[in-house]
C-alpha positions in Angstrom: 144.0 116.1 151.4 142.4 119.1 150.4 140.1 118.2 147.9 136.6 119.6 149.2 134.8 116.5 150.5 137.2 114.1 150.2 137.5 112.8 153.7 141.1 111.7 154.9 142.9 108.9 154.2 142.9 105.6 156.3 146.6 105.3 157.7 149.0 108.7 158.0 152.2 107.9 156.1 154.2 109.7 153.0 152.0 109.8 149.8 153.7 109.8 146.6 151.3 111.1 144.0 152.2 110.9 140.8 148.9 110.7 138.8 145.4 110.7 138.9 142.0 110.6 136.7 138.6 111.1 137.2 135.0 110.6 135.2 133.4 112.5 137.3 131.9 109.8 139.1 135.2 108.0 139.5 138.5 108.9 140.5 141.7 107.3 140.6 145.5 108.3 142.2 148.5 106.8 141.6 150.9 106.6 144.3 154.3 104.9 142.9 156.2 104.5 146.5 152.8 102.0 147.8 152.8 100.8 144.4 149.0 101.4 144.5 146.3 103.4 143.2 143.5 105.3 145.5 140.2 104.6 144.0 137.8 107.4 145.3 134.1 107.3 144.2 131.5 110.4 144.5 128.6 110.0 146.8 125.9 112.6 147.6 128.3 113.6 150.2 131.2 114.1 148.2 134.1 111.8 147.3 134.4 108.0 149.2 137.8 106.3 149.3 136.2 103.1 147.6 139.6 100.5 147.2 142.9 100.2 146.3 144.4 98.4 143.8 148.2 96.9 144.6 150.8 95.9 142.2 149.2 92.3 141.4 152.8 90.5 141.6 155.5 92.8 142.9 159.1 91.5 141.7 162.4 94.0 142.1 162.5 97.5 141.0 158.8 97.1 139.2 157.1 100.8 139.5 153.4 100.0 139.6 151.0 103.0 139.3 153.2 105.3 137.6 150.4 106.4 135.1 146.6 106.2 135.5 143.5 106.3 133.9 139.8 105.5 134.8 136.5 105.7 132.9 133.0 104.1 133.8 134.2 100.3 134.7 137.8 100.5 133.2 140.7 101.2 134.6 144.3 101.1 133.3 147.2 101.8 135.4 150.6 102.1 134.0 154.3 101.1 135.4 157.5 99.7 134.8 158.8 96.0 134.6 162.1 95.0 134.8 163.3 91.7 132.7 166.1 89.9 131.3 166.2 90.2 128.1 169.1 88.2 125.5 169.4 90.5 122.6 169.7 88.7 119.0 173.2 90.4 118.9 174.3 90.2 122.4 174.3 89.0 126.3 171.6 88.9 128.4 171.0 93.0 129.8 168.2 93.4 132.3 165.9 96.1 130.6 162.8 98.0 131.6 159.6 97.5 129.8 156.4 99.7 130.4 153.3 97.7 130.8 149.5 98.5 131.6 147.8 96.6 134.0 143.7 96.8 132.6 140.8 96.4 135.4 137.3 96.3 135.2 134.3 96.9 137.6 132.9 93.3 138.5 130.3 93.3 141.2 131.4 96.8 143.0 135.2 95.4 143.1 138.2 96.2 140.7 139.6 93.2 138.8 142.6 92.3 136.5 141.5 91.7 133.2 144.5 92.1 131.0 147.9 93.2 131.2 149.1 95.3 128.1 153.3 95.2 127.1 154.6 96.5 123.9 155.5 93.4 122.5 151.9 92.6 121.8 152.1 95.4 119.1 155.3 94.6 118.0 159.1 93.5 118.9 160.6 93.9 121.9 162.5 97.3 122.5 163.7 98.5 125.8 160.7 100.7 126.0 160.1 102.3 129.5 158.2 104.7 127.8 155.1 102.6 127.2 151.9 103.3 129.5 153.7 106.7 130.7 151.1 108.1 129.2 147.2 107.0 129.1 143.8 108.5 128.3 140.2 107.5 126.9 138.1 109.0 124.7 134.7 107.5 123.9 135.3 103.7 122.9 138.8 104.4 122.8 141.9 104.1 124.6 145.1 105.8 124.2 148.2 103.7 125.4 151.8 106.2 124.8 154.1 103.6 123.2 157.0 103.1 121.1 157.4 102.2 117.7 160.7 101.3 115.7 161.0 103.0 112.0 164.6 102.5 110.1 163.7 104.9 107.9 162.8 107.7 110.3 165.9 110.5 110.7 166.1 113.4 113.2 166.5 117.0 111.7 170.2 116.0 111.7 169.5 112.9 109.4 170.6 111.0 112.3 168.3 107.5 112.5 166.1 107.4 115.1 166.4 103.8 116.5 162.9 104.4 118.3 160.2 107.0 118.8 157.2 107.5 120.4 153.4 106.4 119.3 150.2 106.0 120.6 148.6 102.2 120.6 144.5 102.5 120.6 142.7 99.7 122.5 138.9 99.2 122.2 137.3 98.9 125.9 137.7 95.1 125.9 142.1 96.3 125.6 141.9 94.6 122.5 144.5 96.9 119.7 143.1 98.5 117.2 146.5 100.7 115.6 149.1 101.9 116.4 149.2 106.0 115.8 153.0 106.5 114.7 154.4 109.6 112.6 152.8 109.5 109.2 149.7 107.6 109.9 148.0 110.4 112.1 144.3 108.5 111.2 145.5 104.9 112.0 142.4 103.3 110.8 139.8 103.4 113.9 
């Protein structure tokens, strides 16, 4: 590591970074191969490996700690679930569903709170796209999602079956709106 203070990690083996956040006093990094996520905290002699937070129930082909975000006592980390799902039209497919897995600080140790999946703001879709992306902002938390539109085209006037949004959380992951193509204010 070459982070000024940061001293090294505990056990020498192939890192796979592929995200991290920091507050300032917090800071988080997402390693997708150990399905974990590195949770440094700055002391007055620089940054402190603090904990690590695991995948909380690994099942086959999952990919915890893809995406990651901290701030204060929160922290989401994003990743991939694979299901069976039956289609209304069809046989069952295995697809892959994004999801968020939402921590808090509780007496100096990071706990599960609440795990976030698109079909809490809406149908299912075969959305690996949602949690790729995550951020805060104040109260807020930004959540990169999917939303289906029959009416939505692509320059071609082809229909667009599904697109990308943004769900907004409160701090206590409660959803607020969805941010989708026409609706840039959402209501927060």
């Amino acid at each position: 590591w070459a982070w000024k203070g940061i001293r090294p990690l505990p056990a020498p083996r192939a890192y796979v970074l592929t995200d991290m956040s920091s507050d300032g006093t917090w800071a988080a990094v997402a390693d997708i191969v150990a399905n974990a996520v590195l949770i440094f905290k700055k002391g007055p002699s620089g940054w402190v490996l603090h904990s690590q937070v695991q995948v909380p129930a690994k099942l086959p082909l999952d990919q915890f700690a893809r995406s990651v975000c901290i701030s204060g006592s929160v922290l989401m980390v994003g990743g991939v679930v694979e299901q069976l799902v039956r289609p209304p039209d069809g046989d069952p497919i295995t697809a892959a569903s994004g999801r968020v897995w939402c921590y808090t600080l509780q007496s100096n140790a990071w706990k599960l709170a609440k795990t976030l999946s698109h079909a809490e703001g809406g149908t299912f879709v075969n959305g690996q796209a949602y949690g790729a992306l995550l951020a805060d902002q104040g109260n807020h938390l930004f959540v990169q999602s999917i939303h289906n539109d029959p009416t939505m085209t692509d320059p071609y006037g082809n229909p667009l079956r599904e697109h990308f949004a943004i769900d907004v959380y409160d701090r206590g992951f409660h959803l607020l709106t969805r941010l989708v193509p026409g609706n840039q204010q959402g209501g927060c």
